[in-house]
C-alpha positions, 0 to 999 in steps of 0.5 A: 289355350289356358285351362282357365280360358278352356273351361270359361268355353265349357261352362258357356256352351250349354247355356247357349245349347239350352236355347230355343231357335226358331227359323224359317222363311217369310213370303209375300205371295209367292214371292219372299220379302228379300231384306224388307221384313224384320223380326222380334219376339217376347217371350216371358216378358223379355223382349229381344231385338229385331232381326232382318231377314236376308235376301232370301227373306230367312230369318233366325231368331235365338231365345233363352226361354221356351213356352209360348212367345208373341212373334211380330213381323215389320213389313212394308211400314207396318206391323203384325203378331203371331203366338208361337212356341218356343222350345229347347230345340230349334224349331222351322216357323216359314210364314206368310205376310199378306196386305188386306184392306191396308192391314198386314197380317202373318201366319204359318204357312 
């Protein structure tokens, strides 16, 4: 590898290791969402883009600030938001969706 391809690699990485992760999984019930529920989060004013959730109903989202964040789930035609933190760590957030009264509504499990 060029010393100068070398040390582009080098200069990348803490940028990507300075990022928050958050992760985890989604139920409904006792059951996970599978492929049915998508994820996005905002953060300092910058949105990032949904993510789906795989067969198993996980879900990993990587965000370059920390501090406090606005998490929404889409599931089954509609939509909820949760406040959570990010940090320079990776943090495990396993949630929660439930139809009440024809609305969706998230927590932390």
């Amino acid at each position: 590898m060029p010393r100068h391809a070398l040390l582009a690699v080098l200069l990348l990485v803490p940028s990507l290791a300075t990022a928050g992760e958050i992760y985890g999984k989604i139920t409904d019930g006792s059951a996970s969402v599978g492929e049915k529920a998508t994820l996005s989060v905002k953060c300092g004013g910058k949105d990032y883009p949904a993510q789906k959730t795989d067969k198993s109903g996980s879900y990993h989202l990587v965000v370059k600030e920390s501090g406090k964040c606005s998490l929404t789930v889409a599931y089954s035609g509609q939509s909820a938001s949760l406040e959570v933190v990010s940090y320079d760590d990776p943090v495990q957030l396993d949630l929660a969706v439930e139809n009440k009264d024809g609305k969706l509504s998230v927590r932390r499990k």
